[in-house]
C-alpha positions as CSV (number, residue, x, y, z in Angstrom):
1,X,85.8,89.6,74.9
2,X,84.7,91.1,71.5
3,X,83.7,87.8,69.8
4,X,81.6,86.9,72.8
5,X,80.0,90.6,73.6
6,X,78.7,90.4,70.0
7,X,77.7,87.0,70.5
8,X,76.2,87.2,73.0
9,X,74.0,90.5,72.0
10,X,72.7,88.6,69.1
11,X,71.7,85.5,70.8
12,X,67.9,86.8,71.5
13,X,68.1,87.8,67.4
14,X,69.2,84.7,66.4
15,X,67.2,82.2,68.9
16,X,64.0,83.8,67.3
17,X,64.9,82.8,63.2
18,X,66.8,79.0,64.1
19,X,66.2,76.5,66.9
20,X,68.2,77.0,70.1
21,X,69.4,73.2,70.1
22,X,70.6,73.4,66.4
23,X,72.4,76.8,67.3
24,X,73.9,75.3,70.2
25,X,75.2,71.9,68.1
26,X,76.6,74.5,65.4
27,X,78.2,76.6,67.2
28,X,80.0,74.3,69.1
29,X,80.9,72.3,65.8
30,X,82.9,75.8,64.7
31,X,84.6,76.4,68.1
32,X,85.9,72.5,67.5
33,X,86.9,73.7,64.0
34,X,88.4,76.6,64.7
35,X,90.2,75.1,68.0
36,X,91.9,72.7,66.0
37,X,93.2,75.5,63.8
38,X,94.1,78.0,66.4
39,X,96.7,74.4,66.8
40,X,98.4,74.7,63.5
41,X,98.4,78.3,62.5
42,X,101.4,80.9,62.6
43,X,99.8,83.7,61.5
44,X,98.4,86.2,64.1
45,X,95.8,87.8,62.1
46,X,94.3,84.4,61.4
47,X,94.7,84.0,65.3
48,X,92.6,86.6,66.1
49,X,90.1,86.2,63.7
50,X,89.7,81.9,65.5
51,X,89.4,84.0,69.0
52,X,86.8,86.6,67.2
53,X,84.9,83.7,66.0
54,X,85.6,81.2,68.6
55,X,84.4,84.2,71.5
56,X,80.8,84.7,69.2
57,X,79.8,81.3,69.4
58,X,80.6,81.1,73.4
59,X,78.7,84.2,73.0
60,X,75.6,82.5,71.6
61,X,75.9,79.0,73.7
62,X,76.4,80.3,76.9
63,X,73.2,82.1,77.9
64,X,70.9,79.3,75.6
65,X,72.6,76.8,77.8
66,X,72.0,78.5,81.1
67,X,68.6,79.4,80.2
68,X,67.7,75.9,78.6
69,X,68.3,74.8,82.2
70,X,66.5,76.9,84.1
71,X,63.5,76.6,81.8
72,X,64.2,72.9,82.6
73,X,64.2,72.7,87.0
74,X,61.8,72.6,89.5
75,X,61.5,75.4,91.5
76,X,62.8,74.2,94.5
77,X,66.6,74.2,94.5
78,X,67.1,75.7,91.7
79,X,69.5,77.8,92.0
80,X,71.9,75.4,93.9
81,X,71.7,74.0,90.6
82,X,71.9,76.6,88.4
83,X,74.5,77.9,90.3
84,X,76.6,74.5,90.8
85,X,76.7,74.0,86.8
86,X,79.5,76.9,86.8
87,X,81.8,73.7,88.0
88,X,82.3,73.7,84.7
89,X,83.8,77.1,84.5
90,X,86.2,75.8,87.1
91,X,86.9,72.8,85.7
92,X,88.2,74.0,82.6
93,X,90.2,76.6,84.1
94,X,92.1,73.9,86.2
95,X,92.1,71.4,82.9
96,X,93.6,73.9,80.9
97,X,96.5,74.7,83.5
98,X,97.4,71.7,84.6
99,X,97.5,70.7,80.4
100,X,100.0,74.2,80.7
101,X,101.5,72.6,84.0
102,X,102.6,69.2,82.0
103,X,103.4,70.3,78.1
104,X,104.9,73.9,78.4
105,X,105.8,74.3,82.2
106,X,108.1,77.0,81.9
107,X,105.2,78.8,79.2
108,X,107.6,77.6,76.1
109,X,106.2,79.4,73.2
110,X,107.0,76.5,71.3
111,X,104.5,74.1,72.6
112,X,101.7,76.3,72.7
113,X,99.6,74.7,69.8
114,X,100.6,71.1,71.9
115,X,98.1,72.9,74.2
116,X,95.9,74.2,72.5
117,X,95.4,71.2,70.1
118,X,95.0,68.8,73.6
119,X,92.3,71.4,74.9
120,X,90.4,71.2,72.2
121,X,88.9,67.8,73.1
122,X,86.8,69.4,76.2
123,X,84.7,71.1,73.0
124,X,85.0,67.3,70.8
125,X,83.0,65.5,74.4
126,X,81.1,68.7,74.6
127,X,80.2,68.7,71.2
128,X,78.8,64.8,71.2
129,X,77.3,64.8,74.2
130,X,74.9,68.3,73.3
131,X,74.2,66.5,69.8
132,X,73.1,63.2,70.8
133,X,71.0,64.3,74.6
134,X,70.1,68.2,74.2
135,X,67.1,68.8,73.9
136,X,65.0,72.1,74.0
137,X,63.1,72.9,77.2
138,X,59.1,72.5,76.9
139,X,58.2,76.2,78.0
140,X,60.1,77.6,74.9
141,X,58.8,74.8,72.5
142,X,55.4,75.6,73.4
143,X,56.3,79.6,72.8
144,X,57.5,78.4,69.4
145,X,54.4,76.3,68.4
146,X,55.9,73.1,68.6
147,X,53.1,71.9,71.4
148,X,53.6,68.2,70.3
149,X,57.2,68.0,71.1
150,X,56.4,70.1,74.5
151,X,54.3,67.2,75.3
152,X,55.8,64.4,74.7
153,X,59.3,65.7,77.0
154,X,56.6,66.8,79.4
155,X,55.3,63.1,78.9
156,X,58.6,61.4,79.4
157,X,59.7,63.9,82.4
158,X,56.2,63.4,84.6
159,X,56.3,59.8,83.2
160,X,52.7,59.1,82.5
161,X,50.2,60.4,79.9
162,X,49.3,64.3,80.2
163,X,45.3,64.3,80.1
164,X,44.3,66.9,77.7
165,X,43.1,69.4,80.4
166,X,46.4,69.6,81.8
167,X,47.8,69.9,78.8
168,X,45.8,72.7,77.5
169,X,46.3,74.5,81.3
170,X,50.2,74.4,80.8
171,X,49.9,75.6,77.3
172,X,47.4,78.3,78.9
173,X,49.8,79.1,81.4
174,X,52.7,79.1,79.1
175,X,51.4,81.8,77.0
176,X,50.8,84.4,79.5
177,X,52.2,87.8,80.2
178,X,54.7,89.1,77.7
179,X,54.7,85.6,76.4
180,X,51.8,86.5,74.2
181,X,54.3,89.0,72.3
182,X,55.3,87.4,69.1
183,X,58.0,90.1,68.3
184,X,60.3,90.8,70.9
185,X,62.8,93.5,70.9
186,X,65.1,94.8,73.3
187,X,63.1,97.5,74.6
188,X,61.2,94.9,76.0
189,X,63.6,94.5,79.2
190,X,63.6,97.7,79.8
191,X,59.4,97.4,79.7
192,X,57.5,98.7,83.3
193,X,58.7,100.0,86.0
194,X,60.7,97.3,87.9
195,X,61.5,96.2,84.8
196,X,63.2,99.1,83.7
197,X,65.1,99.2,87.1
198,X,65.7,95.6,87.6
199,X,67.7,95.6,84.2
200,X,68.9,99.0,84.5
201,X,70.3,97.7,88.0
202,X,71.6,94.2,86.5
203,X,73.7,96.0,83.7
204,X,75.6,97.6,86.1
205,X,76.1,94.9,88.5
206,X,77.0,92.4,85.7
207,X,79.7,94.7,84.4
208,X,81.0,95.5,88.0
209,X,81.0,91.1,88.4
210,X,83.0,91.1,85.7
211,X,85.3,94.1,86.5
212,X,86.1,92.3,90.0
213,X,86.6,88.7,87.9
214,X,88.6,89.3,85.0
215,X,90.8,92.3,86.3
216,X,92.2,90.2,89.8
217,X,92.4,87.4,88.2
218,X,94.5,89.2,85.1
219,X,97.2,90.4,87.5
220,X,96.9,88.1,89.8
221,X,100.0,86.3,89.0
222,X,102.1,90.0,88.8
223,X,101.5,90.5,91.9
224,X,102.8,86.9,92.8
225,X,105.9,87.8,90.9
226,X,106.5,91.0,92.8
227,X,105.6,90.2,96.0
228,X,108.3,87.5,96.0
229,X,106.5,84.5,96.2
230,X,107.8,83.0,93.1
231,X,111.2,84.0,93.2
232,X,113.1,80.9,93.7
233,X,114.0,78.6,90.0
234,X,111.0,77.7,87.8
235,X,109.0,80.4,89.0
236,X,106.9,80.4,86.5
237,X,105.8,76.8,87.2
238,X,105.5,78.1,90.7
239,X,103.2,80.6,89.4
240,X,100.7,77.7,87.5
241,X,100.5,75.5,90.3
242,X,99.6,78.6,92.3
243,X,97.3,79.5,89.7
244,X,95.7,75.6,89.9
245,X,95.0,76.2,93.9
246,X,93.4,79.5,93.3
247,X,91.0,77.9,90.8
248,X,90.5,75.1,93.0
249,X,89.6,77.0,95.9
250,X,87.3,79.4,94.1
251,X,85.5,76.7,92.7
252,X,83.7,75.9,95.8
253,X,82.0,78.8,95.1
254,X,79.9,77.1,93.0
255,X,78.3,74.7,95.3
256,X,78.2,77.5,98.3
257,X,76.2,80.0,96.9
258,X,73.8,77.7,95.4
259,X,72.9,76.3,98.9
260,X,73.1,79.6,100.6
261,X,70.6,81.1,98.2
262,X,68.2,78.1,98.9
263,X,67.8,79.6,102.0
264,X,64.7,81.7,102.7
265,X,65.6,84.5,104.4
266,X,68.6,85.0,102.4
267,X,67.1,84.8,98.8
268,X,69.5,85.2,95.8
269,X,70.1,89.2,96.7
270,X,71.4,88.5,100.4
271,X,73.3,85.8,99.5
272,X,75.0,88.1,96.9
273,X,75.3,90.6,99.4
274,X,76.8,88.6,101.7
275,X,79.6,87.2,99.3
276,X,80.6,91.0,98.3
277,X,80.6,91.5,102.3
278,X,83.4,88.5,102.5
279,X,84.8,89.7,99.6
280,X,85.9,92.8,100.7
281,X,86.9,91.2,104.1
282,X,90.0,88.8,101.8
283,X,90.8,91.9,100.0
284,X,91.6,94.2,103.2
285,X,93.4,90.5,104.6
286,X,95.5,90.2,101.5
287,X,96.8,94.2,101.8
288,X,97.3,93.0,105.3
289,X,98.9,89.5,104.7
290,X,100.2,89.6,101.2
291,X,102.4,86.3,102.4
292,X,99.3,84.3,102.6
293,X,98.3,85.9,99.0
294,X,97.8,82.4,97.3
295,X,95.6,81.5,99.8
296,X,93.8,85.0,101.0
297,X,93.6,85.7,96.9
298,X,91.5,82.1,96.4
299,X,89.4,82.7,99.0
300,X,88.5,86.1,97.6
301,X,87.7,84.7,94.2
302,X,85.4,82.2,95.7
303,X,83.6,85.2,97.4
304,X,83.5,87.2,94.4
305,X,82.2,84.1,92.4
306,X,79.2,83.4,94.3
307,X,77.9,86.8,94.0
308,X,78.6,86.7,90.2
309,X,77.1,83.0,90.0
310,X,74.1,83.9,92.2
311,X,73.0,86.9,90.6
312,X,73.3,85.2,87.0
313,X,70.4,82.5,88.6
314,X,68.5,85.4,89.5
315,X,68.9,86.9,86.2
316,X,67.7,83.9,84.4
317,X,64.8,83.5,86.7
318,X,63.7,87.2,87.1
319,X,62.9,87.2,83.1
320,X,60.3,85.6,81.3
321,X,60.4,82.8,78.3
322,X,59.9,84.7,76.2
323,X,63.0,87.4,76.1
324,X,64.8,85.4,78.5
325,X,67.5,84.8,75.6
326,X,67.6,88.2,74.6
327,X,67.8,89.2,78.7
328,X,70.1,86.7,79.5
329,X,72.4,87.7,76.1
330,X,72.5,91.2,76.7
331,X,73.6,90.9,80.0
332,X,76.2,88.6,79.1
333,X,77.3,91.3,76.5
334,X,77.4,94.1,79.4
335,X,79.8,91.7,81.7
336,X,82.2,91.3,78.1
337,X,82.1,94.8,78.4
338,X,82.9,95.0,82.1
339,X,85.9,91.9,81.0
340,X,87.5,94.5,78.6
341,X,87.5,97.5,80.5
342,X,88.8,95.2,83.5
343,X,92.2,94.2,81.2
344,X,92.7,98.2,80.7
345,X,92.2,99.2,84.1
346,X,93.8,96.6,86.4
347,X,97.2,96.7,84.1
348,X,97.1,100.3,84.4
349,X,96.6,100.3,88.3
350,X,99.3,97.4,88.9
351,X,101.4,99.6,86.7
352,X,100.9,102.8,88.9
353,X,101.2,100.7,92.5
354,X,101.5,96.8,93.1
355,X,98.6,97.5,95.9
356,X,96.6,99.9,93.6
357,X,94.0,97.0,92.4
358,X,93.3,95.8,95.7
359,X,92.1,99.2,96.7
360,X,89.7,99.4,94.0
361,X,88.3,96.4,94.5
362,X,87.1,97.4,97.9
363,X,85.2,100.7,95.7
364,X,83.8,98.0,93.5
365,X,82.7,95.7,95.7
366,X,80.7,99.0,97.8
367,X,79.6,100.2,94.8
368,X,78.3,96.7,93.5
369,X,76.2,95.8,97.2
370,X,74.4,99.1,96.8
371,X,73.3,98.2,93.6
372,X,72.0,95.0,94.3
373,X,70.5,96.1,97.8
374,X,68.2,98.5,95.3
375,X,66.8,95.2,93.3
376,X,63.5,95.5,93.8
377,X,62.4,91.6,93.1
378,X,63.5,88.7,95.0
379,X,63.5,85.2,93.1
380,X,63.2,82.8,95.9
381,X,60.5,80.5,95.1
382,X,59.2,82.7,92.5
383,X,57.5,80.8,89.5
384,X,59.2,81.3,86.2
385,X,57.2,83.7,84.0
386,X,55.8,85.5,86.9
387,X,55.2,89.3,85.6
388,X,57.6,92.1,87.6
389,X,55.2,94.1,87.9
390,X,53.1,91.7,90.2
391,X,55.5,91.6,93.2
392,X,58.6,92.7,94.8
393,X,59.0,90.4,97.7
394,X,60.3,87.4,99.1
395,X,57.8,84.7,99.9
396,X,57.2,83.2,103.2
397,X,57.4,79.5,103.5
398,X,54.0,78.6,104.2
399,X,53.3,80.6,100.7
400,X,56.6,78.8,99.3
401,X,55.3,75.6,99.6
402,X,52.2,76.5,97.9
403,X,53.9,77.3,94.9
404,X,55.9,74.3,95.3
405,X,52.8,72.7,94.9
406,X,51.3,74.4,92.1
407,X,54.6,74.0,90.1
């Protein structure tokens, strides 16, 4: 959680002195590195300092990767897109535990670097597929004067030859708004009135997303343990395989709240809303049910993930080109935040009252809806780049398919 809150602070810093793509390739070259050592050291010192380094280069990639993609999509369905790319959240949860499920079953200390050095070829394929088809999105390029290469993606995308009135009209367009800024800073998102609140609102909801992911999920399999479930021989086998379910149910999530948000009179900020609704509805079911935990304890997870998927689209859309990287990374440094109080708090809950967790969930969850319902923008079939200032609500569908058009 360190490594990555620093990362990710600095990623607006450090996507304005190097290229995003070259950032992205290098930083996932170290985490491959320093994988491969975390696999044959014995020293924890040197262990922590991998995690440290390994955490600041996830730091850096994840919110250039997100936002390279949304700079990249159409406006319609773009969030179930953005939203569905967090499969591969899930899927290397459920890689890594079944890897755990096979090599150390029983969580033998001894074949923990067997683990870790298998795990490390998710960042190798990673690694060689960003380096030979990643490429930079053309709104950004054309931020960073490099017009020609803008063009020629623009070129290969539309698949015919820009004329050169459309191309000066995008690069027109482009460089609108606060994209005319050539030194951003991070007072910037904080910049006009729905601008201060919309990211004075987003802090708070991104660190209570990440309080009601990390903190469950931490003692998730303690409560397992205590509630019984597990008891029987090779319980902690039990305990992965119940772990493999949970991440294979929640992982729906992704797909759900992408189509739900496509919807117009749901938007990204009901959709959100709703999720927290149905979150709160599993919690109160598992105090109620806590035999059906494995499957009451997924289904909450999903909930809880949609809203945290969701509102990370509408925090990549809601931003400009511009400081989208420094947005995006500074939000991703407030939910490391949230992810490191969450470890402190939940252990210390589960060690006052099994049950204690679940009921602050439920304050969570209240606490985050009222914070989104206050949002004062809506990013359904908004146009990227679109100032804050110039509107705060969500478009009908004769005016969506305008801007469909237009885009």
């Amino acid at each position: 959680f360190l490594g990555v809150g620093l990362g990710s602070l600095s990623v607006g810093y450090v996507t304005e002195k190097f290229r995003r793509v070259k950032m992205v390739n290098t930083c996932q070259l170290i985490i491959f590195i320093c994988h491969l050592l975390l696999g044959i050291n014995d020293n924890l010192i040197v262990f922590a300092i991998l995690r440290i380094i390994i955490g600041t280069c996830i730091g850096i990639i994840v919110p250039v990767a997100i936002n390279l993609l949304t700079e990249y999509l159409p406006i319609k369905n773009r969030a179930a897109a953005l939203t569905s790319v967090w499969f591969g959240y899930s899927f290397g949860q459920t890689f890594l535990l079944v890897f755990i499920l096979v090599i150390m079953p029983n969580y033998q200390v001894a074949q923990f670097k067997n683990t870790i050095l298998v795990s490390s070829s998710i960042t190798f394929i990673s690694l060689i597929l960003c380096f030979i088809f990643l490429k930079d999105s053309p709104r950004n390029l054309i931020l960073n004067h490099e017009v020609n290469e803008a063009i020629e993606i623009l070129e290969k995308l539309h698949g015919s030859h820009i004329k050169d009135i459309d191309r000066d009209r995008i690069i027109e367009e482009d460089l609108r708004g606060i994209n005319k800024i050539e030194n951003i800073s991070i007072k910037e998102i904080f910049t006009g009135h729905n601008m201060l609140l919309t990211t004075t609102l987003l802090v708070i909801i991104w660190l209570l997303n990440s309080i009601l992911f990390y903190g469950p999920n931490l003692i998730a399999s303690l409560t397992m343990k205590a509630i019984g479930i597990t008891e029987e021989a090779g319980a902690n086998k039990a305990i992965i395989v119940d772990q493999i379910w949970i991440a294979m149910i929640s992982s729906s999530s992704n797909a759900i709240g992408g189509l739900l948000s496509e919807i117009s009179w749901l938007g990204r900020n009901k959709t959100t809303n709703l999720s927290l609704v149905v979150a709160i509805v599993f919690n109160v079911l598992i105090l109620l049910y806590p035999k059906n935990y494995n499957i009451l304890f997924g289904l909450f997870t999903t909930a809880t993930s949609i809203a945290f998927n969701v509102n990370t689209t509408y925090s990549c859309e809601v931003y400009p080109t511009k400081i989208r990287d420094l947005a995006i990374g500074f939000l991703f440094f407030a939910t490391r935040i949230g992810g490191f109080v969450s470890q402190i708090i939940y252990i210390a809950l589960n060690n006052w009252d099994i049950w204690a967790p679940y009921h602050a969930n439920t304050i969570f969850l209240v606490l985050n809806i009222i914070m989104v319902f206050l949002l004062p923008i809506e990013t359904y079939y908004r146009p990227l780049d679109e100032e804050l200032e110039s509107t705060d609500k969500t478009y009908t569908d004769e005016e969506s398919d305008l801007i469909k058009k237009v885009e």
